[in-house]
C-alpha positions as CSV (number, residue, x, y, z in Angstrom):
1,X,-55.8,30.2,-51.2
2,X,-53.7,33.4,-51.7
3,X,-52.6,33.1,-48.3
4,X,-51.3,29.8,-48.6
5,X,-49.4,30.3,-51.8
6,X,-47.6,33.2,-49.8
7,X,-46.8,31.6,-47.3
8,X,-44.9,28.6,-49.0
9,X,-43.2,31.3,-51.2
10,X,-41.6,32.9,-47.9
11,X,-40.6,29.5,-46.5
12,X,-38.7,28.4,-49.7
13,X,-37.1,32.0,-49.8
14,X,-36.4,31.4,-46.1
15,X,-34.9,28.0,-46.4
16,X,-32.9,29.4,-49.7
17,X,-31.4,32.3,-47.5
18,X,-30.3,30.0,-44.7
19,X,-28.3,27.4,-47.6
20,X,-26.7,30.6,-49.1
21,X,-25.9,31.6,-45.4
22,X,-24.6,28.6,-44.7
23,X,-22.6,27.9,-47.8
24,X,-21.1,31.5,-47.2
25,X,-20.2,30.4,-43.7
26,X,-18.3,27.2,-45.0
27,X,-16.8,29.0,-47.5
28,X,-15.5,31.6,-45.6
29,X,-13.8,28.5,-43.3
30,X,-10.1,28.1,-43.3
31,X,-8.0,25.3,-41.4
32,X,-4.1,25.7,-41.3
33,X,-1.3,24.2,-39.7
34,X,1.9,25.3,-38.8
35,X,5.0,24.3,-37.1
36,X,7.5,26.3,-35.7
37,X,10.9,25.0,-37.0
38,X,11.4,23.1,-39.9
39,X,14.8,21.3,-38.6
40,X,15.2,21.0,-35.5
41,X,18.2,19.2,-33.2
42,X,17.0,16.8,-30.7
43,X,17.4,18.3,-27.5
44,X,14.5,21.1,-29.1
45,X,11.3,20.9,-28.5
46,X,8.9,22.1,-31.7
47,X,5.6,23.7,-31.7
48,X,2.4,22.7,-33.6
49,X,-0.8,24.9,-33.6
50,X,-3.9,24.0,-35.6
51,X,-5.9,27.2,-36.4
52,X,-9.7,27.7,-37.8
53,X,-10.3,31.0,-38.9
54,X,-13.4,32.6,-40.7
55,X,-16.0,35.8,-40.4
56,X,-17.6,33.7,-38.0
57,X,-16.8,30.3,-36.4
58,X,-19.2,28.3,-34.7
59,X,-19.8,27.1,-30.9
60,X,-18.5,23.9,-29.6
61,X,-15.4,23.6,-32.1
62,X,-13.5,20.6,-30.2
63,X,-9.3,19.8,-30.3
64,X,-9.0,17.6,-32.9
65,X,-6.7,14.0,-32.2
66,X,-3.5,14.3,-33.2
67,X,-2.5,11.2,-35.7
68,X,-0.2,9.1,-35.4
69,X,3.5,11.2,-35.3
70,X,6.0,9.7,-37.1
71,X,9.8,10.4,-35.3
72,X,7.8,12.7,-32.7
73,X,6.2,12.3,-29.6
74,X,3.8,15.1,-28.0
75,X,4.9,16.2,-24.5
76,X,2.4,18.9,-23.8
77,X,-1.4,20.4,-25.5
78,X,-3.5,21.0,-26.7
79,X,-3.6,24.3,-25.1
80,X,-6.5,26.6,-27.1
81,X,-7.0,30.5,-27.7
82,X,-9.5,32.4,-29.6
83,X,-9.9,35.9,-31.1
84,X,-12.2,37.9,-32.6
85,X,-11.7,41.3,-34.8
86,X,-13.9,44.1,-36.2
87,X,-12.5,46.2,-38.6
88,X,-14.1,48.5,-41.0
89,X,-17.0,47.3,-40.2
90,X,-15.8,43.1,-41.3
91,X,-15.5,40.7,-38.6
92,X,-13.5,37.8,-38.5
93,X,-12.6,34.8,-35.6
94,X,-9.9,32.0,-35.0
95,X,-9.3,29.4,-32.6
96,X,-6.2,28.3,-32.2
97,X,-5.0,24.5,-30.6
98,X,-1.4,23.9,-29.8
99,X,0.8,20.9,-28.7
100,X,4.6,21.0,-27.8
101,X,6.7,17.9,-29.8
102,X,9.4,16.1,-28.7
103,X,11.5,14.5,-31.4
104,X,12.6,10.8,-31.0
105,X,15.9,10.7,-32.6
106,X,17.8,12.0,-35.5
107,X,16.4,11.8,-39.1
108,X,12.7,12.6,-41.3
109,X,9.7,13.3,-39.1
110,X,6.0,14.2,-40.6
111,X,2.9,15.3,-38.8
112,X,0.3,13.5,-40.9
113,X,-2.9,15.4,-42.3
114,X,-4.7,16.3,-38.8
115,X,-8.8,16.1,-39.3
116,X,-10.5,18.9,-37.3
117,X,-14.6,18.7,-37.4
118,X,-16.2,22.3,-37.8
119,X,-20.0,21.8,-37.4
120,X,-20.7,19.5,-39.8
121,X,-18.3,19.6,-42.1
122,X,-14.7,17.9,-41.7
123,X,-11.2,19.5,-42.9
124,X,-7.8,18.1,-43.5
125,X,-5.1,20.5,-42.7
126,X,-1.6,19.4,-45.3
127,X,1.1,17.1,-44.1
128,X,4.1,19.3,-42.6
129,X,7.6,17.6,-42.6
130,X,10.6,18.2,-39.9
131,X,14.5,17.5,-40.1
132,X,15.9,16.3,-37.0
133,X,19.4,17.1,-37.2
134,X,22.3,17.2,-34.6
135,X,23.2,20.8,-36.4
136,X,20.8,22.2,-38.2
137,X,21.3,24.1,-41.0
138,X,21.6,27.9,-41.3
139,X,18.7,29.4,-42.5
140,X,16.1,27.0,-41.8
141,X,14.9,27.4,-38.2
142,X,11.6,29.5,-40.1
143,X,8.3,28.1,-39.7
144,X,7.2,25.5,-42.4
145,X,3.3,26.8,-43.0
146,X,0.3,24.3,-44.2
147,X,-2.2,27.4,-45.9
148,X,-0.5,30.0,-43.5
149,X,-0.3,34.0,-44.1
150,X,3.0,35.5,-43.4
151,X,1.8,37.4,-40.6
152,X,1.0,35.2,-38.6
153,X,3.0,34.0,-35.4
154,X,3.7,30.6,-33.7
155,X,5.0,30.1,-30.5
156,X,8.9,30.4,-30.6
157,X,10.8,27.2,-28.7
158,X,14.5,26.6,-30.4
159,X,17.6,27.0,-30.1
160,X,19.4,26.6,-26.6
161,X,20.5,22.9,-27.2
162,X,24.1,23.2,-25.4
163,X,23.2,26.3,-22.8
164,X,20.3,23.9,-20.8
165,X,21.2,19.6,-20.4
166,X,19.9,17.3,-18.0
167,X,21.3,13.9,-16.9
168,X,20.2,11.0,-15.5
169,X,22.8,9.0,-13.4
170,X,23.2,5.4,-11.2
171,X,25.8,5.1,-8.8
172,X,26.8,1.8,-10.3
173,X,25.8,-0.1,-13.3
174,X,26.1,-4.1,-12.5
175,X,24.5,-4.6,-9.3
176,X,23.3,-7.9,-7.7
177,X,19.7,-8.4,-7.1
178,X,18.4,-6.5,-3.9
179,X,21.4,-4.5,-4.0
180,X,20.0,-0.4,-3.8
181,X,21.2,1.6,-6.6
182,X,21.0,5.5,-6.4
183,X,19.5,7.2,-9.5
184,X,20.2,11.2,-9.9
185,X,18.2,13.4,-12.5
186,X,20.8,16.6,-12.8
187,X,20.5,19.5,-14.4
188,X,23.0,21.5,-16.3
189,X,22.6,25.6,-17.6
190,X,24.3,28.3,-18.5
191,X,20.8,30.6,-18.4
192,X,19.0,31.1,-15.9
193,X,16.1,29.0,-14.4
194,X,12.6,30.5,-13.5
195,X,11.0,27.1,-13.2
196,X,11.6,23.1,-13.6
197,X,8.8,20.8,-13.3
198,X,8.5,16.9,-14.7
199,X,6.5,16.5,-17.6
200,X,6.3,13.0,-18.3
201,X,8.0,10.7,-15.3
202,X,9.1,6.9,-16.6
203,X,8.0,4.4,-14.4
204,X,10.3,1.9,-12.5
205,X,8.9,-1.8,-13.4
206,X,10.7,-4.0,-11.6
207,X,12.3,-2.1,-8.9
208,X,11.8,-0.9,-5.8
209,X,11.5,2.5,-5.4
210,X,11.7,5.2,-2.9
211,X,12.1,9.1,-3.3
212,X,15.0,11.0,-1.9
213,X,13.9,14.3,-0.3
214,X,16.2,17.4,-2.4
215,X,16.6,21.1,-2.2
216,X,17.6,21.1,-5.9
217,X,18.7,25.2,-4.6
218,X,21.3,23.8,-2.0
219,X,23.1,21.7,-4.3
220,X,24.4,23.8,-6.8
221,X,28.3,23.6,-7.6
222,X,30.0,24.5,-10.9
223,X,31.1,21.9,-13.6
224,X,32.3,22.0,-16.8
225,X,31.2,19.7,-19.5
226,X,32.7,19.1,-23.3
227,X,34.3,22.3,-22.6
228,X,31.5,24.5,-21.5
229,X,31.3,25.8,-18.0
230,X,28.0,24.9,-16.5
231,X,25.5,25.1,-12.7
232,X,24.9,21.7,-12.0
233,X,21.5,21.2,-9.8
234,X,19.9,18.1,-8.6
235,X,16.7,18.2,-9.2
236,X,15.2,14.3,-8.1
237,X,17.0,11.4,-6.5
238,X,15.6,7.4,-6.4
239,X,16.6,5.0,-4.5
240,X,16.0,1.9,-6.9
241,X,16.2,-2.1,-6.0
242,X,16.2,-4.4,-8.6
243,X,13.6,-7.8,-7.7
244,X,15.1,-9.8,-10.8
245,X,18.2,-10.5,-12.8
246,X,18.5,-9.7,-16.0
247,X,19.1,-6.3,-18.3
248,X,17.0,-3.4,-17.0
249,X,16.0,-0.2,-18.6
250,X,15.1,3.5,-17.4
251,X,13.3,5.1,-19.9
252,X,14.0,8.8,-20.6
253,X,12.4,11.5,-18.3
254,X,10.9,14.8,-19.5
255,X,11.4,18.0,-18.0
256,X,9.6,21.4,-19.0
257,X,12.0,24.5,-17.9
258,X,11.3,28.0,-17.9
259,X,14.2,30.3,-18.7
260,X,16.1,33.0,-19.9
261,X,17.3,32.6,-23.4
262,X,18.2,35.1,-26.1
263,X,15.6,35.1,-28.4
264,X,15.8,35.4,-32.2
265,X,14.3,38.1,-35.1
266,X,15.8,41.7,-35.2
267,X,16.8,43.9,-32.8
268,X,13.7,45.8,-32.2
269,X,11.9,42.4,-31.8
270,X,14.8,41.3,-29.0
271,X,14.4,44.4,-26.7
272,X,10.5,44.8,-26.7
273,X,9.8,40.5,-26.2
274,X,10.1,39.2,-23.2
275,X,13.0,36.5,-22.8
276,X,11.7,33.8,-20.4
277,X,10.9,31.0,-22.6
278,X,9.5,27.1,-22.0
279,X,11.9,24.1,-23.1
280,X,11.6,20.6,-23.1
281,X,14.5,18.3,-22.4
282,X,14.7,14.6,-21.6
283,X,17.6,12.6,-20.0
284,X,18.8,9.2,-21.9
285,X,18.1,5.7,-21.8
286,X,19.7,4.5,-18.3
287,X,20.7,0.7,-18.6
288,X,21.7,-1.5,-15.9
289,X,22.9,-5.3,-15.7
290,X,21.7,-6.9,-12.7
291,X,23.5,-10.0,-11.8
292,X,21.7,-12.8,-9.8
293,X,23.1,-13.8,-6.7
294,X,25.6,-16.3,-6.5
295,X,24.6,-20.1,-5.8
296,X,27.6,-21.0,-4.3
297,X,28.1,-21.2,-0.3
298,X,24.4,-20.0,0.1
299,X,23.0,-20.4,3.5
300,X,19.4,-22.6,3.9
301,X,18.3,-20.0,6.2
302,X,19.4,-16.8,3.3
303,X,15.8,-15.1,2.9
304,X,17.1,-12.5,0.4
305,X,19.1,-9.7,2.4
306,X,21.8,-7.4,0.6
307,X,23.9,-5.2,2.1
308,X,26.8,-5.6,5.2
309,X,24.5,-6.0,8.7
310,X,25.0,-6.7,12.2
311,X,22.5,-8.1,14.8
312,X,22.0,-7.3,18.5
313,X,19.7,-8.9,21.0
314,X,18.5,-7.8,24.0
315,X,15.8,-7.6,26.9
316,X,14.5,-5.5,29.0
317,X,15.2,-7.2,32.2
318,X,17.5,-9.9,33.8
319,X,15.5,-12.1,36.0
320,X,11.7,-12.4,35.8
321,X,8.8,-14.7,37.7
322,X,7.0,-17.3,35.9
323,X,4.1,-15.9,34.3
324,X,5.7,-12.4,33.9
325,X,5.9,-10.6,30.5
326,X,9.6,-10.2,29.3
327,X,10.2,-7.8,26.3
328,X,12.7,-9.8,23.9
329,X,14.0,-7.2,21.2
330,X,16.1,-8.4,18.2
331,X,17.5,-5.8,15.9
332,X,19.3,-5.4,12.8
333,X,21.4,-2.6,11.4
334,X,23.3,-1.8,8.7
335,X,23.9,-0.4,4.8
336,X,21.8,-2.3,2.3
337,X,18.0,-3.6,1.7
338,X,15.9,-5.6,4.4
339,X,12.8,-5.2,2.6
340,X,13.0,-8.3,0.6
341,X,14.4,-10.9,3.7
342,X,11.9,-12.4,6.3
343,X,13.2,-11.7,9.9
344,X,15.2,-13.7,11.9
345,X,14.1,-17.0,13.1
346,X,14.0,-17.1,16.8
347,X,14.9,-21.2,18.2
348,X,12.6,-23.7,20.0
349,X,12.2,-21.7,23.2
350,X,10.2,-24.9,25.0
351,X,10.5,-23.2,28.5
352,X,8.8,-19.8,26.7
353,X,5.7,-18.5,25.5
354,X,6.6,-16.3,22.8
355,X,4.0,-13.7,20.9
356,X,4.0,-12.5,17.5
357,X,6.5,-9.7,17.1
358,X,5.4,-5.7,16.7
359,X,8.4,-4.4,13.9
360,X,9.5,-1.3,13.7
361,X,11.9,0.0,11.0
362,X,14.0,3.2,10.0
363,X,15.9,4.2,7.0
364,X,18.2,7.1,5.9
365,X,20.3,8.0,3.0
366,X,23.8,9.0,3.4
367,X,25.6,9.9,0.7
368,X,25.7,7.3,-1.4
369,X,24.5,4.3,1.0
370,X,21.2,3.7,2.0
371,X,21.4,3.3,6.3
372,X,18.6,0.6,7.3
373,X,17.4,-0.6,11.4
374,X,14.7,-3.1,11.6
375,X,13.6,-4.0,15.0
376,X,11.4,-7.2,16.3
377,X,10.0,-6.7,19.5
378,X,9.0,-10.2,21.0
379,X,6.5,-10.6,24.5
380,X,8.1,-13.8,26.0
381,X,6.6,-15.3,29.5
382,X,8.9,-17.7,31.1
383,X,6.9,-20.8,32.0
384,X,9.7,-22.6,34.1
385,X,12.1,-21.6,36.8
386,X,15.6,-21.8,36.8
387,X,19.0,-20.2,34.3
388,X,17.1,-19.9,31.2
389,X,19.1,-19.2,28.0
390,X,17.8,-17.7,24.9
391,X,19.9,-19.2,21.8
392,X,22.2,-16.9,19.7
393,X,20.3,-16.0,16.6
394,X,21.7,-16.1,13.0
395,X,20.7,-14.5,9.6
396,X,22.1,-14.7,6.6
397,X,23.0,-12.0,4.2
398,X,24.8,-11.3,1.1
399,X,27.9,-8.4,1.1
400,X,28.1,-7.3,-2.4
401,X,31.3,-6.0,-2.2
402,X,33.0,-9.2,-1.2
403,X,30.7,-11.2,-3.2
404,X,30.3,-13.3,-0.5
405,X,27.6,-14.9,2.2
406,X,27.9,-13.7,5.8
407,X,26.0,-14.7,8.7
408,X,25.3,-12.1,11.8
409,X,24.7,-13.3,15.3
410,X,23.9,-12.0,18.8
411,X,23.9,-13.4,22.3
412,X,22.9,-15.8,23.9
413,X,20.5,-14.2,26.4
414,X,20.4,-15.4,30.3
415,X,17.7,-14.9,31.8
416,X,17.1,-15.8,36.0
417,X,13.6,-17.1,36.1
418,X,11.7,-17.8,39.8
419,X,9.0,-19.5,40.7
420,X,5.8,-16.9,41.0
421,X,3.0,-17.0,42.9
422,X,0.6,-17.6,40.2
423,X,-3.3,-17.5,41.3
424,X,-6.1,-19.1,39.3
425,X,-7.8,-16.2,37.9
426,X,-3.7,-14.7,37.0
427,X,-3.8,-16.7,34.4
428,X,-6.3,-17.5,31.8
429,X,-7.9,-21.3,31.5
430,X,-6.2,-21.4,27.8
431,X,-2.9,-20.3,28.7
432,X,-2.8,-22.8,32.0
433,X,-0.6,-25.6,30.9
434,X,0.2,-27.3,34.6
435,X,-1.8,-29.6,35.7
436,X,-4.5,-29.7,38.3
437,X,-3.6,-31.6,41.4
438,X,-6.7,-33.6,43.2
439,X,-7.0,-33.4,46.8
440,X,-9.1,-35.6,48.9
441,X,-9.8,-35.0,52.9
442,X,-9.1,-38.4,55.1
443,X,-11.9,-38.6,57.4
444,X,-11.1,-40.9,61.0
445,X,-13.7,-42.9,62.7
446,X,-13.8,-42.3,66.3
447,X,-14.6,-45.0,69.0
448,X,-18.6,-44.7,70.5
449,X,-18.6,-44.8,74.3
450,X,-22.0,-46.3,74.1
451,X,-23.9,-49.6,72.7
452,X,-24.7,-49.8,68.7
453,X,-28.3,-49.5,68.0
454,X,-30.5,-49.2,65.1
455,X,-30.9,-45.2,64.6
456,X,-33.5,-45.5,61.3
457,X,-36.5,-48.0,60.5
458,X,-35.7,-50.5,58.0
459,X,-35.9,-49.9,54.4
460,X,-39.3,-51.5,53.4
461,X,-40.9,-49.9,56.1
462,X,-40.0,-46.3,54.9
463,X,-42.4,-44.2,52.7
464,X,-39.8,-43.7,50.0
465,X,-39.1,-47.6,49.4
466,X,-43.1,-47.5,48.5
467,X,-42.2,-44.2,46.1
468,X,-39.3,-46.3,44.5
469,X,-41.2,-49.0,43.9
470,X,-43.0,-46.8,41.3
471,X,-40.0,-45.6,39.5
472,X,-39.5,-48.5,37.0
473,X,-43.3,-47.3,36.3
474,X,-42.8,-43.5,35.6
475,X,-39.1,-44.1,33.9
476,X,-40.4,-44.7,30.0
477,X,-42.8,-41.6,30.4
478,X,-40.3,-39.5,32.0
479,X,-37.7,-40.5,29.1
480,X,-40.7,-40.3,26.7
481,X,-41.3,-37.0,27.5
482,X,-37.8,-35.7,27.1
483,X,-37.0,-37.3,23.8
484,X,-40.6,-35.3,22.9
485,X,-38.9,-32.3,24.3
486,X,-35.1,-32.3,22.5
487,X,-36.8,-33.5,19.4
488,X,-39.3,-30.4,19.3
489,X,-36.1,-27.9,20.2
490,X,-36.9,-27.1,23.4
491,X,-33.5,-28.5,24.8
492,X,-31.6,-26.6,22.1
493,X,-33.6,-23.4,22.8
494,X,-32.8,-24.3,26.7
495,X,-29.4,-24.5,25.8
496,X,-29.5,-21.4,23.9
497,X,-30.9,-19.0,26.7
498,X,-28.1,-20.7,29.2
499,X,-25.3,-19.9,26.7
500,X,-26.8,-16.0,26.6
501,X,-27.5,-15.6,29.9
502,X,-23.8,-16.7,31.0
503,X,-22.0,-14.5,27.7
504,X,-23.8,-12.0,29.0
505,X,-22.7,-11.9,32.8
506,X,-19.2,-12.4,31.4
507,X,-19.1,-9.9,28.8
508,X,-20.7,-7.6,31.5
509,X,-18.0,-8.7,34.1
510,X,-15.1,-7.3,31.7
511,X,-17.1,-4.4,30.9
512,X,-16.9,-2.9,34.7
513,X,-12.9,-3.3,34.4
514,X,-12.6,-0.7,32.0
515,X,-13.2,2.1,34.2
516,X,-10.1,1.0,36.4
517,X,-7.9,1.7,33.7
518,X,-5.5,-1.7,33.7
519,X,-5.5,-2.8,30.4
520,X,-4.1,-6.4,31.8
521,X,-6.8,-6.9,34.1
522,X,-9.7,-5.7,31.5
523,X,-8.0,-7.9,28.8
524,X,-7.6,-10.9,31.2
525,X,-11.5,-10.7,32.1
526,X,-12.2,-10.8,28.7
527,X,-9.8,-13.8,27.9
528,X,-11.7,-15.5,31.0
529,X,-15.2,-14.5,29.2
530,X,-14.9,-15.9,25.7
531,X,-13.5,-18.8,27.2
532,X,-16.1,-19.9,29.8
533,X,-18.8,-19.4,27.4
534,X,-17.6,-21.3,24.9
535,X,-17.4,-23.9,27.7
536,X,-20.7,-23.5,28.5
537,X,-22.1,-24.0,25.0
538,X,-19.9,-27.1,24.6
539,X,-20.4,-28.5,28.0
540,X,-17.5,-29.3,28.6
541,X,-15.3,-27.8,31.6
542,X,-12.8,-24.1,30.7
543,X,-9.7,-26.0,32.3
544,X,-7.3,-27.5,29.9
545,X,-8.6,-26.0,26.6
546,X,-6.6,-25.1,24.5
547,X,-7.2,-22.8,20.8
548,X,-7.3,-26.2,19.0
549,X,-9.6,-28.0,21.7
550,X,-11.9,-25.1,21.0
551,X,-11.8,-24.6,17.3
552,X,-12.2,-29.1,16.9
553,X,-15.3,-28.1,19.1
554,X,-16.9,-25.3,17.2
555,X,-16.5,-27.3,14.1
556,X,-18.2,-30.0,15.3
557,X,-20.5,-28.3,16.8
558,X,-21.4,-26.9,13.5
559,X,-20.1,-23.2,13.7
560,X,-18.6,-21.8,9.8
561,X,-15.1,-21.1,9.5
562,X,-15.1,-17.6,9.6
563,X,-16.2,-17.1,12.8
564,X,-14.2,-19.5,14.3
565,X,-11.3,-17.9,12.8
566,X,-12.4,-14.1,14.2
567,X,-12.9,-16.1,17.8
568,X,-9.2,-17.6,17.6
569,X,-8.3,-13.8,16.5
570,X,-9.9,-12.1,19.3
571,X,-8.9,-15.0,22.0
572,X,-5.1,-14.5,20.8
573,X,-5.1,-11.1,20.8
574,X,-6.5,-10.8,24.5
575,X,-3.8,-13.4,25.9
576,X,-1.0,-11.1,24.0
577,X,-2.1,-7.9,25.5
578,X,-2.3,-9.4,28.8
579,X,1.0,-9.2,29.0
580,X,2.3,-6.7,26.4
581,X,2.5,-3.1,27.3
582,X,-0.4,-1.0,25.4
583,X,-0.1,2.5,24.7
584,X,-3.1,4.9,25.9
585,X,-5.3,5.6,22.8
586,X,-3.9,3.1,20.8
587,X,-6.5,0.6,21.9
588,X,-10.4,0.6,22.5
589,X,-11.4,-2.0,25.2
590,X,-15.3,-0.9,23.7
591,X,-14.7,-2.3,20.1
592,X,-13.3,-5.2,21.6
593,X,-16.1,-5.8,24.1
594,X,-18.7,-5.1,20.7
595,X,-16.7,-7.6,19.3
596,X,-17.2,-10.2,21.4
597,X,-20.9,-9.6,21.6
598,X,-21.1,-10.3,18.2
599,X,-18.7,-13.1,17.4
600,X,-20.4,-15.0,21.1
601,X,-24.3,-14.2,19.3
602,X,-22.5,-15.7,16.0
603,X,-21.6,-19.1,17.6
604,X,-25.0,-19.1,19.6
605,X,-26.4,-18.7,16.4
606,X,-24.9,-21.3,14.6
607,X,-24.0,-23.9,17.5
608,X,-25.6,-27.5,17.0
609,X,-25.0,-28.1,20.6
610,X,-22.8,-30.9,20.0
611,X,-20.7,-32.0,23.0
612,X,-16.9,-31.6,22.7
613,X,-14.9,-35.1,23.6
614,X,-13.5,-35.6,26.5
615,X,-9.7,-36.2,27.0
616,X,-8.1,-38.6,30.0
């Protein structure tokens, strides 16, 4: 019993000790913050730090959230520090948080009570209160102090308002929609510069933007400004294109520079500190009117070029065969914006086959004017012999500086088209588009020098006219039997086997191309496949198809729409690389022959075994 009383006596001493410990620990606590200016002009930046200090802090102690400022923004932080002292035989410890603030505009700014959450107790340092002036008065650059001893420091960041600027600039202020605008971020200092990086970038809603490349060290020149002599650099340039009318803003951009600045405090203080100090500036508010473009005298085929163009057509030979692949190139060039216009329309080219176009594009800034070539690289095969003439083509554009439409043309283009010896298996069955001619053999009767007599025994005396006379018998079982069979499947499953043993042996066909290493021929073979087993499936006969005879069939047969659209995909990309030169590496005949596999097993899969209609 004496044992137990003692030992609830040393638990209550123990849990007394730890509340005394405890309460000494919280007591000991101190939260302060400062600032490091109390009036500041608004190209300065200004300093806050939050500090907990005590004989002992605990782990874990996180940044507090800064409330909401009030004619401040922060543009850096928090950035944290700790120390710890022993002397004469006391210890004490601080942690320190800091953000840089950048002031809004002129007038009263506050930093609300911050809450900072020290184990489990919270603090609340005192509201602190900053004059944003554009000259502030003598005398009051000192730190303004929330519970803060006189020896301790802040992080210095004043002064230097008029010896570091920087600019943000547009070539012109009213431009017309489309219509590039350069924007320049300059700087300008009379110190020297260890370091510029962005802080805070504004982003460009409503344009299109593209980055200049700059050596902000190979454009410096001398300038002078309200007076001052100054080193201009460029440090970022934007091309910008407006997508709407209307008034358009730039927000401000932030930059954090490292330099050398004469610091303040005493003489003894100035020699021993080092001078290389972090400021923040920001550029203004950029605004911009962007004027629509005009209604009046627009052309119907305008698709939203700006800029002053010309146009050139060209091909890469004079006088082809029919069937041959003729490269067609179309190409514009100018000063101005192309990526908001479609490209140019080509005419009804009735005696052509004509591809989708590969584009290829280039831009350059030059000076002030943004240098764009867009080329359209047709595949045309000549389907008729003759003088063929490719039609001048037009487009559209607006010149902003007349404030007018134009229209750019080229040609026409002759071409000399003969006849070619085209072969069957040149030519895929979709692509054919003559027709077939039908020939039939006239076979002549020749006189007999000798007498007509009967060379066979008459019909009912024949073993087969006994045979037929049992037909009419065996007919309903025979029919019976295969209605039985086609309704249990066994025709469909018949059908299926056919359509996979024929894919196969034309898949395989292409396959044993690839090694010869002519794209035309492999791709041809492979055209040649997908057709003919489609065919097959459909029972219908490969000449005369067409893509939409073979998608009408697929559907009907039952086959989904996404794999009658990855067929037509695959089919038309075959015929255009028949003819179109391919560069080695940039395709792989083996993906395309996996391909195949898998969109032919798709349609056996889901093939009804419909028939396709027949056409006169």
């Amino acid at each position: 019993m004496r044992s137990l009383c003692s030992l609830r006596k040393r638990l209550i001493l123990a849990v007394a000790a730890g509340w005394l410990g405890a309460s000494r620990l919280l007591a000991a606590t101190e939260v302060r913050a400062e600032i490091s200016a109390e009036e500041i002009s608004p190209d300065d930046s200004l300093n806050l730090t939050v500090r907990v200090s005590g004989e002992s802090l605990p782990r874990g102690i996180q940044p507090p959230a800064l409330p909401p400022l009030v004619n401040l923004r922060p543009a850096g932080g928090p950035s944290s520090s700790t120390s710890f002292q022993w002397v004469n035989g006391k210890t004490s410890a601080s942690m320190a948080f800091s953000w840089m603030l950048l002031p809004l505009k002129e007038g009263p700014a506050s930093i609300p009570p911050i809450e900072v959450r020290v184990g489990q107790t919270t603090y609340h340092t005192e509201p602190l209160h900053v004059q944003v002036s554009a000259r502030p008065s003598p005398g009051r650059g000192g730190r303004k102090r929330g519970m803060i001893r006189d020896d301790q420091e802040g992080p210095l960041n004043r002064g230097s308002g008029r010896d570091i600027l920087v600019r943000a600039e547009v070539d012109r202020q009213r431009p017309f929609v489309g219509e590039p605008v350069i924007l320049t971020y300059k700087l300008l200092t009379r110190a020297r510069i260890a370091r510029v990086s962005p802080d805070e970038p504004p982003s460009y809603n409503g344009f299109l933007a593209d980055d200049v490349p700059v050596q902000p060290a190979e454009t410096r020149r001398r300038v002078v400004d309200g007076g001052l002599g100054y080193d201009e650099y460029i440090l970022a340039r934007k091309i910008l294109t407006s997508t709407e009318a209307g008034t358009k803003v730039i927000e401000p951009a932030a930059f954090r520079i490292t330099a050398e600045l004469p610091m303040e405090g005493d003489l003894f203080e100035r020699f021993f500190r080092n001078s290389l100090r972090e400021v923040m500036r920001q550029t203004e508010r950029v605004e911009m009117e962007i004027r629509p473009l005009p209604a009046e005298g627009r052309p119907a085929d305008f698709s939203g070029a700006v800029g002053k163009f010309a146009l050139k057509e060209s091909t890469d030979r004079t006088d082809a065969s029919t069937g041959d692949a003729v490269g067609f190139r179309v190409t514009l060039e100018g000063v101005g914006e192309l990526r908001t216009a479609s490209a140019p329309a080509l005419p009804k080219l009735h005696d052509f086959r004509v591809y989708e176009p590969k584009l290829e594009e280039k831009s350059a800034l030059d000076g002030a004017q943004r240098h764009v070539t867009r080329s359209w690289n047709y595949v045309l095969v000549p389907l008729a012999p003759g003088k063929q003439e490719i039609p001048a083509i037009r487009f559209s554009y607006f010149d902003p500086k007349e404030g007018v439409y134009r229209v750019a043309t080229g040609g026409p283009t002759i071409l000399s088209v003969r006849r070619g010896a085209e072969s069957v298996a040149a030519v895929s069955p979709v692509a054919r588009q003559e027709i077939l001619p039908l020939r039939q053999e006239l076979h002549y009767l020749k006189p007999l020098d000798r007498s007509l007599r009967r060379s066979v025994a008459p019909l009912y005396k024949q073993t087969s006219f006994l045979l037929l006379l049992g037909v009419p018998l065996l007919a309903p079982l025979v029919v019976s039997g295969f209605s039985a069979l086609t309704a249990s499947g066994a025709g469909e499953r018949l059908r299926r086997r056919r359509f996979s043993r024929t894919a196969r042996r034309l898949i395989g066909r292409a396959a044993m191309t690839v090694s010869r290493g002519r794209p035309g021929e492999f791709y041809d073979a492979l055209s040649c496949a997908l057709v003919e087993s489609v065919s097959e499936r459909l029972e219908t006969p490969p000449f005369g198809l067409t893509y939409e005879r073979i998608d009408e069939g697929l559907a009907s047969a039952g086959v989904s729409e996404e794999t009658r659209q990855r067929y037509r995909r695959l089919l038309e990309t075959c015929d255009s690389l028949r003819f179109a030169p391919v560069q080695p590496g940039t395709e792989d005949p083996k993906r395309r022959l996996s391909e195949a596999r898998e969109i032919l097993r798709g349609i056996n899969r889901e093939c009804r075994g419909r028939r396709l209609a027949r056409t006169g």
